[in-house]
C-alpha positions in Angstrom: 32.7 45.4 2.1 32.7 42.3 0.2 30.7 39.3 1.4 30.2 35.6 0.6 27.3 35.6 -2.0 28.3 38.8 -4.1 29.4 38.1 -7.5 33.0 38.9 -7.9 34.0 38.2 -11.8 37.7 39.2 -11.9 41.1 38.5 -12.9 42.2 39.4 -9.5 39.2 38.5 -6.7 39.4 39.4 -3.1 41.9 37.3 -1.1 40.1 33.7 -0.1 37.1 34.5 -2.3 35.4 31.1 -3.6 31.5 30.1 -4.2 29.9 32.0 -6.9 32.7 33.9 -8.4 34.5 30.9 -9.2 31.9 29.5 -10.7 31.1 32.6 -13.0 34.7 32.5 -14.1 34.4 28.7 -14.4 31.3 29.2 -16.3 33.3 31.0 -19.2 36.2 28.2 -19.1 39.1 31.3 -19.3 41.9 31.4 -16.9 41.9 34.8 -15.1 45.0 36.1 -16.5 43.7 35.9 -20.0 40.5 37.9 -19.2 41.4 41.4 -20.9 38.7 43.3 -18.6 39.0 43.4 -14.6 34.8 43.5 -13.8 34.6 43.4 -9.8 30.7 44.0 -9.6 28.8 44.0 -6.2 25.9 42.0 -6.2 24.0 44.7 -4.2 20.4 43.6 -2.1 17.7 42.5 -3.6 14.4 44.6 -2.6 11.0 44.1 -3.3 9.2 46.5 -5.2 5.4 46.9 -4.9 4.5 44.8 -7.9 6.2 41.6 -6.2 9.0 41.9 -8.8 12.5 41.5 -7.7 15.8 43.8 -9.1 18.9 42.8 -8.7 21.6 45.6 -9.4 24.7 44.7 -11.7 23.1 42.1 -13.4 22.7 43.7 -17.1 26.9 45.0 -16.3 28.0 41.2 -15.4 26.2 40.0 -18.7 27.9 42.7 -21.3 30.9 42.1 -19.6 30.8 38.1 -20.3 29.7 39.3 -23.9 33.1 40.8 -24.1 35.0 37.7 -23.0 32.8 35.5 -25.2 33.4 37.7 -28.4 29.4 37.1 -28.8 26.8 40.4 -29.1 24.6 40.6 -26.2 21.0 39.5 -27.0 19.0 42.5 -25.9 15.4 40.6 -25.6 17.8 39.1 -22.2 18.5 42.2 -21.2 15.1 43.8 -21.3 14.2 40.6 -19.4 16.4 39.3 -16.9 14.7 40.9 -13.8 11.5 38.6 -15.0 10.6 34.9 -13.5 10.2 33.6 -17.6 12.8 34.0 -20.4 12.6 32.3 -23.5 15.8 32.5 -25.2 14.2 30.0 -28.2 15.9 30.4 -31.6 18.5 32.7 -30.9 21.1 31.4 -32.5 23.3 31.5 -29.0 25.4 28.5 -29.6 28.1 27.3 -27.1 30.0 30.4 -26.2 26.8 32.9 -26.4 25.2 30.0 -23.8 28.5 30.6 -21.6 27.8 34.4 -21.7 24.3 33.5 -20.6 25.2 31.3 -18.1 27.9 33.9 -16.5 25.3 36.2 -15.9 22.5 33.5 -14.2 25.0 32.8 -11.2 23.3 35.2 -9.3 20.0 35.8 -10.6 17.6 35.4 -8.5 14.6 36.4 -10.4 14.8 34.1 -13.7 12.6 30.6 -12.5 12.3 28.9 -16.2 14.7 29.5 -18.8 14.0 28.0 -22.5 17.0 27.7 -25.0 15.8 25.2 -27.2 17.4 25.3 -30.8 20.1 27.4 -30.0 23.2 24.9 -31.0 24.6 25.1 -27.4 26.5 21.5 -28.1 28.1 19.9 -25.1 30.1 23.2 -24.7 27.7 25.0 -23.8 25.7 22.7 -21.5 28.7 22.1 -19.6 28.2 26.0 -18.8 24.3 25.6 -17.6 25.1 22.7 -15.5 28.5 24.5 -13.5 25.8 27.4 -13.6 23.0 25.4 -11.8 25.5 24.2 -8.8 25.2 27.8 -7.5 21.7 28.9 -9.2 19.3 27.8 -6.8 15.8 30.0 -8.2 16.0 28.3 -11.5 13.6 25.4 -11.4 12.6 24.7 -14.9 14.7 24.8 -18.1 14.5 23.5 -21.7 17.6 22.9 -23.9 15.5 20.8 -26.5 16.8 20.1 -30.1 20.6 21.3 -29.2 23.0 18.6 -30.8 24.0 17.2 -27.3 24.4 13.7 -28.6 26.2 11.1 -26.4 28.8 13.8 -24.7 25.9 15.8 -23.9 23.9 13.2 -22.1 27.3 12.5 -20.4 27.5 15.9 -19.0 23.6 15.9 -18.3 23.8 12.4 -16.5 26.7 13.9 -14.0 24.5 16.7 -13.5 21.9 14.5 -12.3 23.8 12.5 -10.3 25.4 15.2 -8.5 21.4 15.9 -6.7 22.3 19.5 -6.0 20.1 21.7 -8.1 16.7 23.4 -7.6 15.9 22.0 -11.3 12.3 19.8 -11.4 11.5 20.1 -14.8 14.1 19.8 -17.8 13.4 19.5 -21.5 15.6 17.2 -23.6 13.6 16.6 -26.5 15.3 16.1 -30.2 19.5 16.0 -28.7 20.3 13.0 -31.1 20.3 10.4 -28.1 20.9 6.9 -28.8 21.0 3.8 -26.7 24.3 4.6 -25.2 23.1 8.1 -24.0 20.1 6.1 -22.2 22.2 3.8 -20.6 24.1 7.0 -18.7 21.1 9.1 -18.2 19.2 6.0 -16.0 21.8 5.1 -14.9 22.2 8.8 -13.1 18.2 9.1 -13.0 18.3 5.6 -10.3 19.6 7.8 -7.8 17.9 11.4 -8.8 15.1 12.4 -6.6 14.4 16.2 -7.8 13.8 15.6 -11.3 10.1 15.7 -11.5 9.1 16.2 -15.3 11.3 15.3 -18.1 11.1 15.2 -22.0 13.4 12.9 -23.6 10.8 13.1 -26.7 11.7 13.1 -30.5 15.3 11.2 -30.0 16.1 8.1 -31.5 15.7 5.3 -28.5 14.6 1.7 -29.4 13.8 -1.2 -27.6 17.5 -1.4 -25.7 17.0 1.8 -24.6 13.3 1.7 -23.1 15.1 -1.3 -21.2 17.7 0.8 -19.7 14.5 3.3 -18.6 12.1 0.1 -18.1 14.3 -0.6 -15.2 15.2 3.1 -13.8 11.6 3.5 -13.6 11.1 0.7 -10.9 13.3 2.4 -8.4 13.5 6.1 -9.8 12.3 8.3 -6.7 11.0 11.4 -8.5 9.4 11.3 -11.4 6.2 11.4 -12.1 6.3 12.7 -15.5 8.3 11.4 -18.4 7.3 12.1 -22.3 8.9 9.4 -24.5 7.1 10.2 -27.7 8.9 9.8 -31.5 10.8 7.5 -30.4 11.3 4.2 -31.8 10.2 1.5 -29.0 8.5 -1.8 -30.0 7.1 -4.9 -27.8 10.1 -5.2 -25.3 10.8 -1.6 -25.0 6.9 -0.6 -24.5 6.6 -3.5 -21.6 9.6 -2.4 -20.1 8.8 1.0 -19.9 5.0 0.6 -18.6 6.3 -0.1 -15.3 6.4 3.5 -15.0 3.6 6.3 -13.1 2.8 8.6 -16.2 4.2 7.8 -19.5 3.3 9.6 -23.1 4.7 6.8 -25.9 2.2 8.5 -28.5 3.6 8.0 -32.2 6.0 5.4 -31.8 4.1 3.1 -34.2 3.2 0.2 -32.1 0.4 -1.7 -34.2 -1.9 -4.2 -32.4 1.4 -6.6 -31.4 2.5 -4.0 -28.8 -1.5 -3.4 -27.9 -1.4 -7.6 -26.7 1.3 -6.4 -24.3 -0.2 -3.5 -23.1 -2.7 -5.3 -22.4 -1.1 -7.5 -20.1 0.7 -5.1 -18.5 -2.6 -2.5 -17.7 -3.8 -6.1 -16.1 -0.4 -6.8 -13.7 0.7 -3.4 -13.0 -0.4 -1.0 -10.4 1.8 1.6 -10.5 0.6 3.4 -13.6 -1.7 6.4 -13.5 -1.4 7.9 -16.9 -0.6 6.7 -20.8 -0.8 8.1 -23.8 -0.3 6.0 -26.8 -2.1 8.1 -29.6 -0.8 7.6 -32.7 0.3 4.1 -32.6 -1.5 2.3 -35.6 -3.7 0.6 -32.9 -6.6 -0.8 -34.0 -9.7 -2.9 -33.0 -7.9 -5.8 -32.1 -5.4 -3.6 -30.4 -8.0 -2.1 -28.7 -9.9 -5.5 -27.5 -6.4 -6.4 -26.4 -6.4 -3.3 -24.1 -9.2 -3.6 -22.8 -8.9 -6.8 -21.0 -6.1 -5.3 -19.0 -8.9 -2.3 -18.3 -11.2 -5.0 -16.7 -8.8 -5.4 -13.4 -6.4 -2.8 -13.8 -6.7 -0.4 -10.5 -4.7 2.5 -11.2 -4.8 4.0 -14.5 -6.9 7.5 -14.5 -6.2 8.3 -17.9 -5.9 6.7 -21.3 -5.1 8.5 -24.2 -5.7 6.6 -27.9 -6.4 9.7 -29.9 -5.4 9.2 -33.8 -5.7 5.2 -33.8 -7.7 3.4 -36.1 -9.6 2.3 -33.6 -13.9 3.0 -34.9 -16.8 2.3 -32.6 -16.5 -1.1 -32.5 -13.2 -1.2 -30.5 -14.4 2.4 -28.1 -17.5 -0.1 -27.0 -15.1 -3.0 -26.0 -13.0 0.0 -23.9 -16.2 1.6 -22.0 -17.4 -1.7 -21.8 -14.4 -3.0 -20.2 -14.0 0.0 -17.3 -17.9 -0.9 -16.9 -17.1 -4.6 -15.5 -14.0 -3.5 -12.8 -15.8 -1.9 -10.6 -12.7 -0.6 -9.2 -11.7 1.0 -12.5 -10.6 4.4 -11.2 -10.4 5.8 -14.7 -11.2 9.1 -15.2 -10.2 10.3 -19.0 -10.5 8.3 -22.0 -9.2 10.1 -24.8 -10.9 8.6 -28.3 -11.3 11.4 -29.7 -11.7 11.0 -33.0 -14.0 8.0 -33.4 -17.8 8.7 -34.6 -19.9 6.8 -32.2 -23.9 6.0 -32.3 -26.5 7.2 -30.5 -26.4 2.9 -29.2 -23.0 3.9 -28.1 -24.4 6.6 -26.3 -26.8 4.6 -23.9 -24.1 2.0 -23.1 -22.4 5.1 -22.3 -25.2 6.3 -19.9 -24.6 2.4 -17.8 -20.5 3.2 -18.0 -21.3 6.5 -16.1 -23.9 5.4 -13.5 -20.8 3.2 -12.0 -18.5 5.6 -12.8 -19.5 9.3 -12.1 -15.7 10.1 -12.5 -14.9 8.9 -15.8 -14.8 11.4 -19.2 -14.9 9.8 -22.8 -13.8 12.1 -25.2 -15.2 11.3 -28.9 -15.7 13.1 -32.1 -19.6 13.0 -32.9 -22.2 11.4 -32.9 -23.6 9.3 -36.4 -26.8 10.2 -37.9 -27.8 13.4 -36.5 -28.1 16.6 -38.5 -26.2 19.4 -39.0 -28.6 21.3 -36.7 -28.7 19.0 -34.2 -25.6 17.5 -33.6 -24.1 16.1 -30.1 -20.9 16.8 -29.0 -19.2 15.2 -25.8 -17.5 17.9 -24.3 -16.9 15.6 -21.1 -19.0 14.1 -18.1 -22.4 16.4 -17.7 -22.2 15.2 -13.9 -18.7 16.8 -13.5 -19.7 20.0 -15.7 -22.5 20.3 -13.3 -20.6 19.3 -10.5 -17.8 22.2 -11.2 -20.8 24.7 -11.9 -21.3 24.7 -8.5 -17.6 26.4 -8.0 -18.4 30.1 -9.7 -14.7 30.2 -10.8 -14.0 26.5 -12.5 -17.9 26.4 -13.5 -18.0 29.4 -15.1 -14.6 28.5 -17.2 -16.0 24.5 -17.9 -18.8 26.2 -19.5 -17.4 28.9 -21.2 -15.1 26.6 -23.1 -17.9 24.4 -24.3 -19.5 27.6 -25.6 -16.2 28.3 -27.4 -17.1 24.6 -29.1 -20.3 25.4 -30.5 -21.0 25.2 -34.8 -20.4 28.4 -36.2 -24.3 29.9 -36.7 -25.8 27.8 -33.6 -26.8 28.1 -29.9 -27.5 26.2 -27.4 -30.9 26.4 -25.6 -31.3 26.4 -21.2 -29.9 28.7 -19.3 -26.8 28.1 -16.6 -26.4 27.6 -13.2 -26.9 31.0 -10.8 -23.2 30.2 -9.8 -21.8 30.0 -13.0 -24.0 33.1 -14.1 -22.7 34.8 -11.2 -19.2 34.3 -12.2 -19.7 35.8 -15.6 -21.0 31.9 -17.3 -22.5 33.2 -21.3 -25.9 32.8 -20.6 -27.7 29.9 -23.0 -26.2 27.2 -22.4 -27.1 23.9 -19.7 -26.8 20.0 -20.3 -28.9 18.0 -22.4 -30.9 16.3 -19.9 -29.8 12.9 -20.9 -26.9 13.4 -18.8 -24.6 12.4 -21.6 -24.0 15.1 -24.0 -24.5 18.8 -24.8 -27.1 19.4 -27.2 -26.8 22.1 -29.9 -30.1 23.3 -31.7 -30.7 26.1 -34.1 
């Protein structure tokens, strides 16, 4: 007996049948009279096993059988694995109508929750497919079509899709699809109005200043998001203020240079809104950095800042710890400077920046001046390695990856806590007792 929520795939379907089956034979984009097989598969119930896994019967049929209609070979790494919650479908060579076949057979999968298809030349055919798919998919929840040629017909498609508010989708991939200004005028103009995209990578296309408008302003009332990667792209001063109005932005390697850093500045100092921002990469240097830190001294809502791979040298890292030291409602708790070689000076201003602020982590390559033998790494906060010691599962992995950062030929001295030993910690190692680093003797 046939029942709404089988999958019925047929020339000929059961009298008054709609829902899924028209969107399988939708999915392919072939009348039914030209489909030279007749596949009526039941959809039969889904039961748990006792590893938690769920089977659906017909599945691997309904896929072979779109392979047919497609004129595409079946990719058997999707076979083997359709009954699992991850398939990564990455380099396959799919294109548009080996995507349809794909998308035939995710109608009614219930097991599948993140699907990756990046470089698999899907084009706009073929996207068309995974969005018709993903009215009646409701299990998948993340997906990544990254580096697909989409271009502006693409973003068209995507931008209806989002518009439309009906999927289970959070977290969607778009990096390297060729989109230009136009494609970010349709995308914000659909994301205004979206509320279940959560994460989204728009990385890697070719966006300037006109586009980081268009998303400038469908941050301010975008609803959802909360994360949104925007690196390699090519934004400048008006496109990098607009977009700061955002909660968590990544704008690494976009080549900014200190101009962009003076308006940064002056947005970290008026906005309140933004939590995290990474602009690593950006040719920012001292003055870029004494720039930024003025909007550090009243800004109330950034946690994390991320200037990894700026020319930035100790100089500019003192003016930013320095800086979250005067606002003493700084609630920053990352900053990322990574590769900057800093003095053991640097150090004891550090010591001050963490007696206010217990929460904050500054992340930095070395210290100057110390030997080979005895050389300090910041790893993060002592307080907060200590602090997650006292949890046997997060202290024992806190200090097992600082063990895993130790020079080859060294050890650390102390012992750690009972907590952390308990939980399985390598014994040897414990915080320098100057609070601020880990030190490594031979």
């Amino acid at each position: 007996m046939w029942q709404k929520g089988l999958l019925d795939f047929a020339w000929s379907p059961p009298p008054g049948w709609q829902g899924r089956a028209a969107a399988a034979s939708h999915a392919c984009h072939l009348p039914q009279e030209q489909c030279p097989h007749v596949v009526l598969l039941k959809v039969e119930s889904i039961h748990k096993q006792d590893d938690d896994k769920f089977f659906t019967t017909g599945q691997k049929e309904l896929y072979l059988e779109a392979c047919k209609l497609m004129g595409v070979v079946p990719v058997s790494y999707f076979i083997r694995n359709m009954e699992e919650s991850y398939v990564n479908l990455n380099h396959h060579g799919l294109g548009p109508r080996g995507t349809k076949a794909i998308a035939i057979a995710l109608v009614s999968n219930p097991a599948i929750t993140k699907l990756e298809l990046e470089d698999n030349c899907i084009m706009e055919e073929g996207v068309l497919s995974l969005v018709e798919m993903l009215q009646e998919n409701y299990y998948l929840q993340e997906m990544n079509i990254s580096n697909n040629h989409l271009g502006l017909e693409g973003a068209r498609i995507i931008s209806d899709f989002f518009e439309r508010n009906s999927s289970s989708i959070w977290s969607l991939e778009l990096s390297g699809n060729d989109f230009k200004e136009d494609s970010a005028a349709l995308l914000c103009q659909a994301l205004s109005t979206n509320y279940r995209i959560k994460k989204l990578d728009l990385s890697h296309n070719q966006f300037s200043d006109v586009g980081g408008e268009h998303l400038g302003q469908m941050l301010a009332i975008n609803v959802g998001l909360t994360s949104l990667d925007l690196s390699w792209n090519n934004f400048h001063t008006r496109g990098a203020v607009a977009l700061c109005n955002g909660l968590r932005l990544d704008l690494s390697m976009n080549g900014f240079g200190n101009e962009v850093a003076l308006a940064l500045g002056e947005v970290l100092r008026l906005n309140s809104c933004l939590v995290y921002l990474d602009i690593g990469g950006n040719d920012i240097g001292n003055e870029g950095a004494s720039k930024i830190s003025k909007g550090l001294e009243s800004n109330e809502s950034l946690r994390v800042l991320k200037l990894f791979l700026n020319p930035i040298n100790m100089d500019g890292a003192i003016l930013l710890i320095l800086a979250i030291k005067r606002n003493p409602k700084s609630r920053m708790e990352e900053l990322d400077i990574s590769n900057v070689l800093v003095s053991e000076q640097f150090m004891k201003t550090l010591d001050g920046v963490y007696a206010i602020h217990p929460q904050l982590d500054v992340v930095f390559k070395a210290v100057q001046g110390l030997s080979p033998k005895k050389t300090i790494f910041l790893l993060t906060n002592p307080m907060k390695l200590i602090q997650r010691a006292s949890h046997p599962a997060v202290g024992a992995r806190s200090l097992l990856l600082a063990a895993e950062r130790l020079l080859p030929g060294e050890q650390a001295w102390g012992c750690c806590s009972a907590n952390a030993r308990s939980a399985g910690c390598v014994p040897g190692l414990l915080p320098a007792p100057s609070g601020s680093a880990l030190c490594l003797s031979s």
